[in-house]
N, C-alpha and C positions, 0 to 999 in steps of 0.2 A: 504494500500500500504506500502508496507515494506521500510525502511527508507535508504539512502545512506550512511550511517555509517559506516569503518572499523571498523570490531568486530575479536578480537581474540581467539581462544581457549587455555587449557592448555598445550597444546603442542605449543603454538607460531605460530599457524598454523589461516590465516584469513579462515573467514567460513562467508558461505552468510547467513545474516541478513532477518530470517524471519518474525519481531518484527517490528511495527511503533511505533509511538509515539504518546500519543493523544495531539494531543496540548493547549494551555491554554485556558480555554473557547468554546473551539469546538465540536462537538456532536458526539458520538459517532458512530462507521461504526456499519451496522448490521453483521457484519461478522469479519475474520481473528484475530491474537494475536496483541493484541495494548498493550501497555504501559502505563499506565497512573497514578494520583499521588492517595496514599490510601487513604484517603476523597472521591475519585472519585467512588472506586470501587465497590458500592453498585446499581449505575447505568446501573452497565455493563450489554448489551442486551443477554442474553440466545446463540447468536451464537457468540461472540466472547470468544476466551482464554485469561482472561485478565493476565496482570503481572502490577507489582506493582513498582512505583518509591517511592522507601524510602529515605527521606532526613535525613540528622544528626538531624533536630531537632525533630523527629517523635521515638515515642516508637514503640517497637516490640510488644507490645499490641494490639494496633489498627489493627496490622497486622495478628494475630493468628486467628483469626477466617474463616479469606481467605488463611491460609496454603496449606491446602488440593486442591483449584481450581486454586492458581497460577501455574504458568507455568514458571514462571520467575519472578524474582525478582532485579530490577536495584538499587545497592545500589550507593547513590550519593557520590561525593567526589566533595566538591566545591572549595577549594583550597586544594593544593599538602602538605599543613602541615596538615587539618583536620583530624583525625585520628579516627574518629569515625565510619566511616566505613567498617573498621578493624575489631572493637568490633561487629559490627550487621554484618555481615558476616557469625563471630565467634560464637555467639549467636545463628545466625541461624541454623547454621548447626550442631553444638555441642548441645544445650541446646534444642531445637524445632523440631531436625530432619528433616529437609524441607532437601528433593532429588532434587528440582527442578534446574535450572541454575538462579544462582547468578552471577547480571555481574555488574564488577564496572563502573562507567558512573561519566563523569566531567571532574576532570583534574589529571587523578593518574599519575606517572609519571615510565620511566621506571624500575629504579631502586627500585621499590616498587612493582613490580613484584610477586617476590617469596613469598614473605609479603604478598600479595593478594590472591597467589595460596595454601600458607600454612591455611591462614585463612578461605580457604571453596569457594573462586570469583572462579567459571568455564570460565568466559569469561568477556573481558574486551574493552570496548570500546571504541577505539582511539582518544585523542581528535584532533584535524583535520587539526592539523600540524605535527602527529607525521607519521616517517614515521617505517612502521614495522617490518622491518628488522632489529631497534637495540631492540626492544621486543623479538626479535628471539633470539637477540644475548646474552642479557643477559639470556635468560632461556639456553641456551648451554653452555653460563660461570658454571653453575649452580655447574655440579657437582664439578670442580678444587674448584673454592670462596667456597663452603659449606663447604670443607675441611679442609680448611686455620681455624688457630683461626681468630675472628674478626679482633684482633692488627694486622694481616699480609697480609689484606687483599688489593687488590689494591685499593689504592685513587687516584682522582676519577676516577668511571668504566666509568662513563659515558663518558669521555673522551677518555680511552683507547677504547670504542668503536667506535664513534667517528673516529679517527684516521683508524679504521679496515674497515668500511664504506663509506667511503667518502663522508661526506655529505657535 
């Protein structure tokens, strides 16, 4: 059963979540695209599409073997300064070639955005206060701020959006 999650795509556009989650300790479905953590994945039964939750502390190693049969890859982000998810992103899609959707899951935060979509994240997974219309709105700032040098850029965005929203 697919999970109730806001998920975003690159375009700031929510898209339904065809993806659950396998939970901790729990067995797996005989069927649909589950999620679940890579220690798990050698489990997975013949009909489901598994995807992979990578956490910062787990090598892209463990993960190459399963390239080719993920579907999806949920790169963790457990708090809004860890930044290693950035790197295995980057990794992945640069170094390893993986086509598949790379989605950030945690707590990435809006203004981390572009950052995300630069480094290879297809889709990002709201954490469940956010609401998604200022994800919208920063990826629409995109082109003006990308223009600007850094020094001129507004501080904070998140603010002026914010203010544009009314939340």
């Amino acid at each position: 059963m697919p999970n109730d999650k806001q998920v975003i795509d690159r375009q700031g556009r929510l898209i339904v979540d065809a993806w659950s989650t396998l939970a901790e300790g729990a067995a797996w479905p005989a069927s649909g695209r589950v999620i679940a953590p890579v220690a798990r994945l050698p489990e997975a039964p013949a009909g489901v599409e598994p995807g992979a939750l990578l956490t910062p502390d787990e090598t892209l190693d463990d993960l190459l073997p399963w390239l080719p049969r993920l579907g999806l890859i949920a790169v963790s982000f457990p708090k809004f300064r860890d930044g290693r998810g950035f790197s295995q992103a980057r990794a992945l899609r640069e170094h390893h070639g993986y086509t598949g959707d790379i989605r950030a899951v945690g707590h990435p935060l809006p203004d981390q955005y572009l950052a995300l979509i630069r480094c290879g994240v297809s889709t990002v997974e709201l954490p469940e206060q956010d609401d998604p219309r200022i994800w919208a709105e920063v990826l629409a700032l995109r082109g003006g701020l990308d223009a600007l040098p850094l020094a001129e850029r507004p501080v904070p965005l998140l603010r002026r959006l914010a203010a544009r929203i009314d939340v």
